[in-house]
C-alpha positions as CSV (number, residue, x, y, z in Angstrom):
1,X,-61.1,27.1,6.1
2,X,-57.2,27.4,6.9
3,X,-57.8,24.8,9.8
4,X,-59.1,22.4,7.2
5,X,-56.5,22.5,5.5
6,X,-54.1,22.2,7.9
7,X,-56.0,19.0,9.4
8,X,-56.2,17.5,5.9
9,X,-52.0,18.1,5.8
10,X,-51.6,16.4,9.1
11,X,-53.8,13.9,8.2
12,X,-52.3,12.7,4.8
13,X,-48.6,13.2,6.8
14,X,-50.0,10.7,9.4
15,X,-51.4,7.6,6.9
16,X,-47.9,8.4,5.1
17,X,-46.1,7.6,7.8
18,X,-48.7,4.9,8.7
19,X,-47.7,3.2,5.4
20,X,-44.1,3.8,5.7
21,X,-43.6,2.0,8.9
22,X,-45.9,-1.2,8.2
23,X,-43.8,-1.3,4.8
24,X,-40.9,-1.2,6.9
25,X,-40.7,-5.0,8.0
26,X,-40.4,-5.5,4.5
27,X,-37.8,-3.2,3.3
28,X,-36.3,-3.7,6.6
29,X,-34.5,0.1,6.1
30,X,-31.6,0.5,8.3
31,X,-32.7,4.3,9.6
32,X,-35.6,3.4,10.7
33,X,-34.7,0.3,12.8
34,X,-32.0,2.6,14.4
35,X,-34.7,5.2,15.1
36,X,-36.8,3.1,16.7
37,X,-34.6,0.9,18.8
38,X,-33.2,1.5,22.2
39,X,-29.7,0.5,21.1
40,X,-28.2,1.3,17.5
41,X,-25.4,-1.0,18.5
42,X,-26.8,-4.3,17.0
43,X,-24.6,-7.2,17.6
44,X,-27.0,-9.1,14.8
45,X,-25.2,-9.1,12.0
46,X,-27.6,-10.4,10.1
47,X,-29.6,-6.6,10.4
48,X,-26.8,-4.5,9.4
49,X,-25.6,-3.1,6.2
50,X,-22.0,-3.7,7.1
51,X,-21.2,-7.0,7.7
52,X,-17.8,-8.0,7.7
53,X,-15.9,-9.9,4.9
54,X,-16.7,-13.4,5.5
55,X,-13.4,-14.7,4.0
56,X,-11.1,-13.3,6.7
57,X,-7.1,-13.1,5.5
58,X,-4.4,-13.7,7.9
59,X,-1.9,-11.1,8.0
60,X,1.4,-12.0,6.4
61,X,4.8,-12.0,8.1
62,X,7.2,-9.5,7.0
63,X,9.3,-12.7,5.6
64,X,6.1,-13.8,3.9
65,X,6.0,-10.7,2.6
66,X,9.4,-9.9,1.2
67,X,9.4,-13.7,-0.1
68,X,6.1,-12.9,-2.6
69,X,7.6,-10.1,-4.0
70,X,10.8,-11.0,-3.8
71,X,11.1,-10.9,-7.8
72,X,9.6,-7.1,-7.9
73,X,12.6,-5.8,-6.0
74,X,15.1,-3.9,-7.9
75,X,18.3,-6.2,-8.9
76,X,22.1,-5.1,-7.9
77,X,23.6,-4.3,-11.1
78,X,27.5,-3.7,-9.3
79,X,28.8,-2.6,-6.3
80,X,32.1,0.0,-6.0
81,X,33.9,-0.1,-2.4
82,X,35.4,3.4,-1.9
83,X,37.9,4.5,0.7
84,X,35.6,6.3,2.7
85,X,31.2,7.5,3.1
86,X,32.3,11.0,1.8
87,X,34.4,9.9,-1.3
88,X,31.0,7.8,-1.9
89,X,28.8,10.4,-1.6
90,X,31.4,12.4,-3.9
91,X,30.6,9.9,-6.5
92,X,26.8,10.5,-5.7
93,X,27.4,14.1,-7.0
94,X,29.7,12.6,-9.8
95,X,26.9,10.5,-11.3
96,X,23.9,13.7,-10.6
97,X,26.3,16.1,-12.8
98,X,26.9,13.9,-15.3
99,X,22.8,13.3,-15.9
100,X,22.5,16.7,-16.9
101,X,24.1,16.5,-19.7
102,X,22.1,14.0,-21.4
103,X,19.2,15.8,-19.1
104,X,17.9,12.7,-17.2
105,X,15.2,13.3,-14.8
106,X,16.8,12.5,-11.7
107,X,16.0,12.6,-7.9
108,X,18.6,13.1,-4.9
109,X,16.4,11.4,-2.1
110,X,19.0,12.1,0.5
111,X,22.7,13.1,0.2
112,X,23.4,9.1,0.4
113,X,20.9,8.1,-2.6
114,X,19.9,9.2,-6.3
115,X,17.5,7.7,-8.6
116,X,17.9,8.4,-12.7
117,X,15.1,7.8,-14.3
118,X,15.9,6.6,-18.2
119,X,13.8,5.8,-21.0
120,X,13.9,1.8,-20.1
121,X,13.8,2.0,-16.6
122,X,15.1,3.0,-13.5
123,X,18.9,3.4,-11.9
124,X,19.5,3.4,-8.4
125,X,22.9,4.4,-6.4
126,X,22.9,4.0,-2.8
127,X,25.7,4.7,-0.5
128,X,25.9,2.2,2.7
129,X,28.7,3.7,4.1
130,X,31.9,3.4,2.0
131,X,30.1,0.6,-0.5
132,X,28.5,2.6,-3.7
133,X,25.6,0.1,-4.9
134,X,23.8,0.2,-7.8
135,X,20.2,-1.1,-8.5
136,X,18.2,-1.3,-11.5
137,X,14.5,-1.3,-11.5
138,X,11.6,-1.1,-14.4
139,X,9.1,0.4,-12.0
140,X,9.2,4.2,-11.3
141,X,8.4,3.5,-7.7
142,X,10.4,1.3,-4.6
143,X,8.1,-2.1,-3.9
144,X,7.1,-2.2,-0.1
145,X,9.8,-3.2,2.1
146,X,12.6,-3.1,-0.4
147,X,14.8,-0.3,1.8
148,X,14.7,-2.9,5.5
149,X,15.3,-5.8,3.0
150,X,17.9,-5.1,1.0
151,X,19.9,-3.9,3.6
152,X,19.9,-7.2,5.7
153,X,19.2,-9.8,3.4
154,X,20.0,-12.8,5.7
155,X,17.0,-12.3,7.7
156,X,14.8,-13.4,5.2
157,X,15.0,-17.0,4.4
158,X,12.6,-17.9,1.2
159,X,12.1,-21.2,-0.3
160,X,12.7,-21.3,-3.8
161,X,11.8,-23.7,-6.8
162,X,15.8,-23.8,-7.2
163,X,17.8,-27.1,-7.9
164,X,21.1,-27.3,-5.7
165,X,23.6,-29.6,-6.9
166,X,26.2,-30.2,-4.3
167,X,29.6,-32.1,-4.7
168,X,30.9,-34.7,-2.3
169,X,34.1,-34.9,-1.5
């Protein structure tokens, strides 16, 4: 009686299986064609799941980059030339004490920058060297690749929609 039974499990296990693997050109389920094959490395890539992207992008240059978001960067708002990198970063502390009075929410990044964050926006002081710059910004974070380009400019050469009007002498 228990041997029936357990012959009558087998059994039904077996014509399941039966089933599930003549079904299986249909579905054409990924498992089971990497359980049955020799290599589960298909170069086919008509047979996997995971085909790649067929629009491929090309990467952008750095210039490419810094040209499309050009107008996301923070602007300069003035710039203050001090005698010396400490008496800059003296004005650094300066501006910090002076936000908690009006209790600004502000973040010293390093002792050469300080970000105030104000209802309409965002202020930025940076010290490059003895030059005290200011940015201002409406974004609470720094776009990508606004720190290498703001500090050397001339490397990136953009084209722009701009009119120049030249005199001859």
């Amino acid at each position: 009686m228990y041997g029936d039974n357990i012959l009558k499990f087998f059994f039904v296990q077996i014509v399941f299986f039966v089933i599930f693997i003549s079904c299986g050109g249909i579905a054409e389920a990924q498992f089971l064609r990497n359980l049955l094959q020799d290599n589960a490395e298909s170069a086919d890539w008509n047979l996997r799941d995971d085909r790649p992207i067929e629009e491929l992008d090309e990467e952008l240059s750095f210039e490419e980059i810094v040209c499309r978001d050009r107008k996301k960067f923070p602007r300069i708002s003035f710039e203050k030339k001090l005698s010396s990198y400490f008496d800059c970063k003296k004005d650094l502390d300066r501006i910090q004490d002076s936000s908690y009075i009006d209790l600004t929410y502000r973040i010293r990044w390093d002792s050469d920058r300080l970000d105030l964050y104000l209802p309409g926006g965002r202020e930025i002081y940076i010290c490059d060297g003895s030059r005290l710059t200011k940015y201002e910004h409406d974004e609470k974070k720094d776009p990508d690749w606004w720190m290498i380009a703001r500090s050397s400019p001339e490397a990136v050469n953009c084209l722009t929609d701009e009119i120049f009007i030249e005199t001859l002498d």
